[in-house]
N, C-alpha and C positions, 0 to 999 in steps of 0.2 A: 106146281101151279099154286101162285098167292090165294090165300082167302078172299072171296070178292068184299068182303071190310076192311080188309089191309092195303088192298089195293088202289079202293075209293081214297085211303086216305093219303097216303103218297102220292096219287095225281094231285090231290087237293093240294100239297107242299111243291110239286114244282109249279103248280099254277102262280102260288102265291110269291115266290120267290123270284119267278119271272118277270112277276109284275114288279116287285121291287127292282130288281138289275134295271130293267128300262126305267122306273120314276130316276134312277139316282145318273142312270146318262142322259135323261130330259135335265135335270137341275144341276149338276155339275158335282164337284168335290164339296163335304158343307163346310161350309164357313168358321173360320177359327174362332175361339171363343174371346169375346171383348175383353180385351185390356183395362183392369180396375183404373182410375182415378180418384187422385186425393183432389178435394175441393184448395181450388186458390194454386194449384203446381203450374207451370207452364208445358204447354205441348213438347217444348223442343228440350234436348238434355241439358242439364243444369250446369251453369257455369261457376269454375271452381277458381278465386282469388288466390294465387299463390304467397306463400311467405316469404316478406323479404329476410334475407341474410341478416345476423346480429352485426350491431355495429363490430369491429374488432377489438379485440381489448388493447387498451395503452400496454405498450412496452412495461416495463419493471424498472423502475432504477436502480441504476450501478452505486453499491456502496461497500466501499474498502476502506480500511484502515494502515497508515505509515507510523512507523514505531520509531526513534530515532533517540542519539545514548548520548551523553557525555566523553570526556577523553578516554581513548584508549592510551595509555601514560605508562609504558611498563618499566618502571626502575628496575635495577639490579636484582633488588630485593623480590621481586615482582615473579620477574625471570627465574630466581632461586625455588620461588615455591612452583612452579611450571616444572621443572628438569625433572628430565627422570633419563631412563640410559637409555643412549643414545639419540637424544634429543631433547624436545618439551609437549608435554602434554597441558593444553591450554583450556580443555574441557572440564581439568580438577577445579578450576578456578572460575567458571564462567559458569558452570553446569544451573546450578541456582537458578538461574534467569532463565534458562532456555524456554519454559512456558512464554513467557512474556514477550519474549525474542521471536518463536517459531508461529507462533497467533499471528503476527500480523503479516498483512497481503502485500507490506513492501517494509524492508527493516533497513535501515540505514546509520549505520556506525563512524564515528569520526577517530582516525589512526591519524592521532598528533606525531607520528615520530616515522623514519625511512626501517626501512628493510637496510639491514646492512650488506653489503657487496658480498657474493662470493670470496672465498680465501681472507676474510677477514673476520673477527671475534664480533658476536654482541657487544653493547654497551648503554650503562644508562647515561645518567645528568653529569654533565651538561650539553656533553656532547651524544646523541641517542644512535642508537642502531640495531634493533630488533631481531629477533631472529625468522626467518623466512617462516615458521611455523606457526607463528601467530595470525599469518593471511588463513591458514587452513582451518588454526583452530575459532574464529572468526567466522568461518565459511558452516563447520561442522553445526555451530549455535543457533546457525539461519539467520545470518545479518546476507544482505540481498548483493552491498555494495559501503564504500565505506568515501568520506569526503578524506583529501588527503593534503590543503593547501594549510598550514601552519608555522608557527616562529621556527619550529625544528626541521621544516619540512627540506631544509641543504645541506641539516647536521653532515651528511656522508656526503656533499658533495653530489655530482651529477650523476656518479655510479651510484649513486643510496636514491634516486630519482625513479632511475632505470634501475633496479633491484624491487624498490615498492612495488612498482606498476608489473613487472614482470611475476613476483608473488601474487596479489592480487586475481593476476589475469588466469596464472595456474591454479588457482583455490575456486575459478567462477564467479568471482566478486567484480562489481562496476567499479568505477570510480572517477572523481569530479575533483581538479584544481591543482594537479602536477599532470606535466605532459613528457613525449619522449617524442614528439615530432610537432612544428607548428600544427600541422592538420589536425593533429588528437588534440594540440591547447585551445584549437579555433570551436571545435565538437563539445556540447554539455554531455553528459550522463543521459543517456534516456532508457525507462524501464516501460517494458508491455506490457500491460496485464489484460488477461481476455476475461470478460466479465460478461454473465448472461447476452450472448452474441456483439459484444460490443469489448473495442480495443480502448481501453485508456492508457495513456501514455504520458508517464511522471517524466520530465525534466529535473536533472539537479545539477545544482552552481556551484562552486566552491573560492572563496577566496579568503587570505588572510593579511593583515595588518604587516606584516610585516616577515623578517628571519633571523631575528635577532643579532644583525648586524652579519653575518654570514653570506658570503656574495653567491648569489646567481652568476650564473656564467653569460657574460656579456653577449656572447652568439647564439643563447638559447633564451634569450626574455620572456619565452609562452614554456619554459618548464614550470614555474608556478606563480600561477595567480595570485597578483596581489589585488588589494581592494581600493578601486575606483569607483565610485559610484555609477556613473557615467557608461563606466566599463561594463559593470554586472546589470543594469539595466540594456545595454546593446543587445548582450549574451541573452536574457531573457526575452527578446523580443524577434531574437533572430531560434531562440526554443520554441519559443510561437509558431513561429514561421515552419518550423520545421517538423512540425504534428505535433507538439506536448500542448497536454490538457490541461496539465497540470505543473508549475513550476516552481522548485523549492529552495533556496539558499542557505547552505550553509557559511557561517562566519567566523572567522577565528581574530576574535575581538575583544576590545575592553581592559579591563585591569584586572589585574593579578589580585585573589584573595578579598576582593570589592562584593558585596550582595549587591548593591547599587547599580544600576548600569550609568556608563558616563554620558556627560553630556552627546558625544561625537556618539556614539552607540544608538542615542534614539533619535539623534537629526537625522543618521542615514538611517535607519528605517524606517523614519517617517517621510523618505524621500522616496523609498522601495515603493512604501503603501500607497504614497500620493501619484504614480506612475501606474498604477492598475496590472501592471503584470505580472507579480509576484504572490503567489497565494501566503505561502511559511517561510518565514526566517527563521533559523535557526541556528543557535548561537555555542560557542565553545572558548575557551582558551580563560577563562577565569577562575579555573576550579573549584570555585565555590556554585551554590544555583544561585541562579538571579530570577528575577519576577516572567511570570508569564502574560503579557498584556493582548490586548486585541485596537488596532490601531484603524483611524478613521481612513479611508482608501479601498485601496486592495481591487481586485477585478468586479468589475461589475459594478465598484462601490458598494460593496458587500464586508468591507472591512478588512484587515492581514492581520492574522496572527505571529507574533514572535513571542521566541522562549529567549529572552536574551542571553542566558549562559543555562548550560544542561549540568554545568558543574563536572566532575571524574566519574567514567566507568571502572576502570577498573586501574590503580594505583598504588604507591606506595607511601600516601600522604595521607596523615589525620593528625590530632590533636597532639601527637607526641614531636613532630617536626613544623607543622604550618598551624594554620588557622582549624578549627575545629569544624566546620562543615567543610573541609578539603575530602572529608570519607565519604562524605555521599553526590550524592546527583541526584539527576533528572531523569527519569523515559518519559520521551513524549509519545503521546498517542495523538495522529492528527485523524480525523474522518472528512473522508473525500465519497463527495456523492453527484454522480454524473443525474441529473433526469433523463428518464425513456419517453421516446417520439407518443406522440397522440391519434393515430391516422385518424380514428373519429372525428378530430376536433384540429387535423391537418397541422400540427403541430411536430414542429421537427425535432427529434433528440436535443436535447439543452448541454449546455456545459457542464465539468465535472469542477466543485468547488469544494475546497478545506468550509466544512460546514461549522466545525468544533474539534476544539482540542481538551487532553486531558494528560495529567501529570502523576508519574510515580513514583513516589522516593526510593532511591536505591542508596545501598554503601558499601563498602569494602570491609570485608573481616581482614584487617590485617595480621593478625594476631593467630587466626584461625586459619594462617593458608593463603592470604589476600581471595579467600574465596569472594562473590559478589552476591548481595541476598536485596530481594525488593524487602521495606522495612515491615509490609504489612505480612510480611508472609512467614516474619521471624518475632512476636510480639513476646516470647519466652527467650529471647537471645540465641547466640549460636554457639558454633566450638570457641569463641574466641571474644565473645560483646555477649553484655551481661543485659536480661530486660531494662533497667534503668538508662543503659547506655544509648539501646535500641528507640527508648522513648526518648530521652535526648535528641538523637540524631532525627527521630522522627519530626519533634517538634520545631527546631531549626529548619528542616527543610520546608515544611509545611508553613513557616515566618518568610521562608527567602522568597519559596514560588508564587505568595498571595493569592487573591480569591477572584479572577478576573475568571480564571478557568477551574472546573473542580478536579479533586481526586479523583485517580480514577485505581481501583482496588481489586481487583479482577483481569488478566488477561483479555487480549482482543482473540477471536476465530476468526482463523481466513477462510476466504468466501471463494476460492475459487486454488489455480494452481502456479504454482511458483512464477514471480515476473521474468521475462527475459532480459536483459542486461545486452543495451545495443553496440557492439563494439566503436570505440570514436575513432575518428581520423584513419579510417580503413576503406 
């Protein structure tokens, strides 16, 4: 039995707690405690403006570089320093350039002379005929494609036609202005290059003056282009047609050993330029270089560049048989710059345009090997050209090419990966 003080007091705790049980089922569950408020908020939950999207960014423009050489001319003597056994090794001789050659995003070489026929010898001047190794070693140097319409270009007849084109095509070289069927002579040259998501596509032309009396074969008249005005404007406008952004001519023109260009030389291409479809002329067959100008026309009315003669890539001519700039040449460097779409500004990708060109004196060590050196890159002379000789030949070429376009002294880098070369008439 509880203490009766103990016990008083535990009734007094259920009394008391009873009482509470019943006040809290008279008044219910208690009320949740007030929700603070900032002064000025609104009751309902706050509305949130989303971001709009940044505008997108302009595309990038497409900008590449075409490198393009004087004759490929290989006399006897040429050939002699090339041999080695069992063939020619065409790299002793060309190695020099190869910077200058593999830098750019499209190289384009001019082979003044045929491949000569199976079961028959090489030969030089006057009558040519090269050896099938020169298309490869040509290939090995990083020339992309080579213009092939020139005075020599029937030396061998129609099997020296179809021998060129057939070397050529085994080495993976294009080529523009001897054909082996109408379809291929009707077809320009077209090169792809992919560039930051975008396809440019060079066209190239070829034609020349003439073949120095040397008949084309009556039932093949598209084996080599000659030069029509008329004609290479059609070609250029049906290269349009045919997806090129870009369209370049080469011409086997003018005088023999002239710095000058003739008269006939810059009517037709101020007939190219006044026609708007032709971006680069570019010019061959005078050995010597001739001026580099920029002509009022051109697409867009943006102007055409021509290099009227690129002068000898690589020969067996200088001061001791022809004229004294017969040793050197030209590299052109042309820049071609496509504009990228605007979608901000609902602008559609723009054309791709020859924006500038620039010029490199090159020459031939004949002496040294008929090796080929750009002049700036030999200012101490070589095996075979002494510095004085070197500045000589510098300063001639730098008189012939003039100041319309500058120097260009450094190598171009290519901006992307090797063009494709479209087969024609296939």
């Amino acid at each position: 039995m509880l203490p009766v003080a103990v016990a008083s007091t535990l009734a007094a705790l259920v009394l008391v707690g009873a009482a509470g049980a019943a006040g809290a089922l008279a008044l219910g569950p208690a009320p949740a405690p007030p929700v603070p408020t900032v002064a000025g908020a609104h009751a309902s939950r706050p509305t949130v403006t989303p971001t709009p999207p940044p505008d997108p960014d302009p595309d990038p423009d497409v900008e590449l570089t075409v490198v393009a050489a004087g004759d490929v001319l290989p006399h006897m003597p040429v050939l002699r320093s090339a041999r080695v056994d069992g063939g020619y090794d065409f790299d002793r001789l060309l190695g020099p350039l190869d910077p200058w050659v593999q830098g750019a995003d499209l190289a384009l070489c001019h082979l003044e002379v045929p491949v000569a026929p199976d079961r028959s010898a090489p030969s030089g001047y006057p009558v040519f005929g090269a050896p099938a190794e020169l298309a490869a070693g040509l290939a090995d140097q990083g020339w992309d494609g080579c213009s092939t319409a020139s005075n020599h270009a029937v030396d061998r007849g129609w099997a020296g036609v179809v021998a060129t084109l057939d070397a050529l095509d085994a080495a993976g070289l294009g080529h523009a202005g001897t054909a082996r069927s109408a379809a291929e002579g009707a077809d320009p040259q077209l090169y792809r290059l992919e560039r930051g998501g975008r396809t440019v596509t060079v066209a190239h032309l070829s034609a020349t003056y003439g073949t120095n009396g040397m008949p084309v074969d009556a039932d093949k008249p598209w084996s080599v282009q000659l030069l029509d005005v008329d004609d290479v404007l059609a070609r250029a406008g049906a290269a349009r047609h045919a997806g090129a952004d870009v369209v370049l001519v080469s011409l086997h023109w003018g005088t023999e050993y002239r710095t000058a260009p003739t008269d006939v030389q810059r009517a037709v291409a101020q007939r190219l330029a006044d026609a708007g479809t032709v971006d680069l002329v570019i010019g061959h067959h005078a050995h010597v270089p001739q001026p580099v100008e920029q002509l009022a026309g051109g697409p867009g009315g943006a102007g055409m560049w021509v290099a009227y003669g690129l002068g000898n890539y690589v020969s067996n001519q200088d001061e001791a048989c022809c004229s004294r700039a017969t040793a050197s040449g030209l590299l052109l460097t042309a820049q071609v710059v496509a504009t990228g779409a605007d979608p901000a500004a609902g602008t559609p990708a723009g054309p791709a345009r020859v924006v500038g060109v620039q010029w490199t004196p090159v020459t031939v060590d004949r002496r040294g090997g008929h090796t080929v050196h750009a002049l700036v890159d030999v200012p101490a002379g070589s095996a075979g050209l002494s510095a004085a000789q070197v500045a000589d030949r510098l300063a001639l070429v730098r008189d012939a090419a003039g100041t319309a376009a500058p120097e260009r002294l450094a190598p171009a880098l290519a901006t992307g990966p090797a063009p494709v070369a479209v087969p024609r008439g296939r």
